[in-house]
N, C-alpha and C positions, 0 to 999 in steps of 0.2 A: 504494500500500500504506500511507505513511503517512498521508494522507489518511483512507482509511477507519479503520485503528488510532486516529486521532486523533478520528471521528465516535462508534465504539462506545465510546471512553476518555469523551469528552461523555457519551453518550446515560447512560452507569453513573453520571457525577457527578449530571447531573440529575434521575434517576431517585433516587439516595439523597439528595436535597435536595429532593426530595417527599416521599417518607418518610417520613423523620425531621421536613421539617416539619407532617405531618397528625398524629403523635403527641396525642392528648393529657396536658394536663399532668396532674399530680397534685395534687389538689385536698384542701386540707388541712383537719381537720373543724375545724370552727369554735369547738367546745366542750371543747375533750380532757377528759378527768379526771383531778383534782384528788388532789393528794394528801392524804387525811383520813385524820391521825394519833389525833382526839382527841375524841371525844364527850360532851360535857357538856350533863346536865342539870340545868337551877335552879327550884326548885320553891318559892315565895311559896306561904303558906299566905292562902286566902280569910281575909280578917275580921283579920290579922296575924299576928307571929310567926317564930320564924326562918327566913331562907332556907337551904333546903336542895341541896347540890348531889354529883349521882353522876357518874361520869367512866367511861367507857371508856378505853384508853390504850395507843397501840403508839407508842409515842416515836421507835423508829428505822425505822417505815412496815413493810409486807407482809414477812415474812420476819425472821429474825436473831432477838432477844428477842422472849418470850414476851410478848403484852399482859395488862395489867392491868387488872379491872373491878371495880368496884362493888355491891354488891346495894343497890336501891333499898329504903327503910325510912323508910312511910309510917305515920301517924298513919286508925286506920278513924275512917269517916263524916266527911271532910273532903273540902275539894275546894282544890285547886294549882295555879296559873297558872305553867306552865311555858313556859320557853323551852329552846332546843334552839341550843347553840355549837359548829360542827365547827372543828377550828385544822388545822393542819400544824407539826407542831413540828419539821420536819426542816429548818425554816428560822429562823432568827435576825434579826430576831425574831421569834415564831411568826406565820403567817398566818393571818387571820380568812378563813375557806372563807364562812362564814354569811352574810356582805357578798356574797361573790358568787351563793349562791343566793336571794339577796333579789333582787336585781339581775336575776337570770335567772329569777325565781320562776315563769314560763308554761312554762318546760322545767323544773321540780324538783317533787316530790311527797315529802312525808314519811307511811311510813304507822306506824300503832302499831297493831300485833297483842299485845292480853293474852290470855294463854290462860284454859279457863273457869277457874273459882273462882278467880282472881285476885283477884276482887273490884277492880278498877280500869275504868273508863271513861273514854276520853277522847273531848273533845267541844270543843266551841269554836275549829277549827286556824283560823287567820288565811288570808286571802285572795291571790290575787294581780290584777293589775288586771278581769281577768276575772270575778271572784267563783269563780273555780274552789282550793278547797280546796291551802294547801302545805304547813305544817303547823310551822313554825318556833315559831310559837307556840300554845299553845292549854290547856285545863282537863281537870285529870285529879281524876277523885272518885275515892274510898274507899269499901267497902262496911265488913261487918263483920271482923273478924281472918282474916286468909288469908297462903298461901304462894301463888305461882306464878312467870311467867315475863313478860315482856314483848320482844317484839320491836318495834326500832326501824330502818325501810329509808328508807333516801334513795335516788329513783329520779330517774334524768334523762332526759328524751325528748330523742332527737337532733333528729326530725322535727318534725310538726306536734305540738304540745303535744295534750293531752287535754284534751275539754270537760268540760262538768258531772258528767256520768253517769263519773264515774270506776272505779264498782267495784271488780272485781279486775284492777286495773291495777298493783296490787302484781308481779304476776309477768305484765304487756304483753311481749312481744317486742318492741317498739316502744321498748324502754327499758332502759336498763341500771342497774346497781347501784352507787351512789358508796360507801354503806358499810350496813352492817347488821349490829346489835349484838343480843344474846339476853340480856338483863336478866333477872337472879332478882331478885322482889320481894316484900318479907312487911311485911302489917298489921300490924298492933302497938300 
């Protein structure tokens, strides 16, 4: 009797040391997201002149206070070499996010949606080693005096990055949302 109690007592321990060790592990994504507290644009006027900078701003991250934004107020028929700074200011001293989507630039896309009569185009986004469009830096003209809106999305692909043909990869399922700001912008 003890004999066998002591067979089926085995056969249970081995049996859950198989188990538990074919489990697999959990596998941790490699990219998490980032906390972007702060959006900053700087805008160099073609030919010179002063730099200009608008700011998005949720200081204490998603939730708690109210963010604070900007209305961008551009100069018509001119054209801006902007750059694009995301920080975390939930950290001391704040964190430059920007450095890491350089660094990652084949998983990140910046898009900017003006809406019509905006009168703003942008064009010229910077590359990453692929020549596939990120958009950190790039040129925004000016039409003649207008109001509208500008949308600004940073998307990150987990997977395989996106080629050339990027399209409307603004809203991939392939990709999620690091931060996206709705900018009022008036000519003047």
């Amino acid at each position: 009797m003890k004999k066998q109690f002591l067979k089926v007592a085995m056969g249970v321990l081995i049996s859950g040391a198989l188990i538990t060790s074919c489990k697999k592990d959990t596998v941790e994504e490699p990219n998490e997201e980032e906390v972007i507290t702060t959006m900053k644009l700087n805008f160099v006027p073609v030919g010179g002149g002063t730099t200009l900078t608008y700011q998005f701003r949720d200081a204490d991250g998603p939730g708690g206070a109210a963010p604070t934004q900007d209305e961008i107020v551009l100069a018509p028929s001119k054209s801006y070499n902007v750059t694009v700074q995301l920080l975390n200011e939930t950290e001391t001293p704040a964190e430059d996010i920007t450095l890491e989507v350089a660094a990652e630039a084949d998983a990140h896309r910046f898009y900017y949606e003006p809406t019509a009569g905006s009168n703003i185009v942008v064009s010229g986004l910077n590359n990453d080693a692929n020549g596939v469009p990120v958009g950190i830096t790039g040129t925004w003209a000016t039409g003649a005096i207008a109001t509208g809106k500008i949308k600004v999305t940073l998307r990150h692909f987990g997977g395989t990055p996106p080629g050339k043909a990027i399209g409307d990869l603004v809203n991939s399922s392939k990709s999620s949302t690091d931060i996206e700001v709705e900018f009022n912008t008036k000519i003047q």
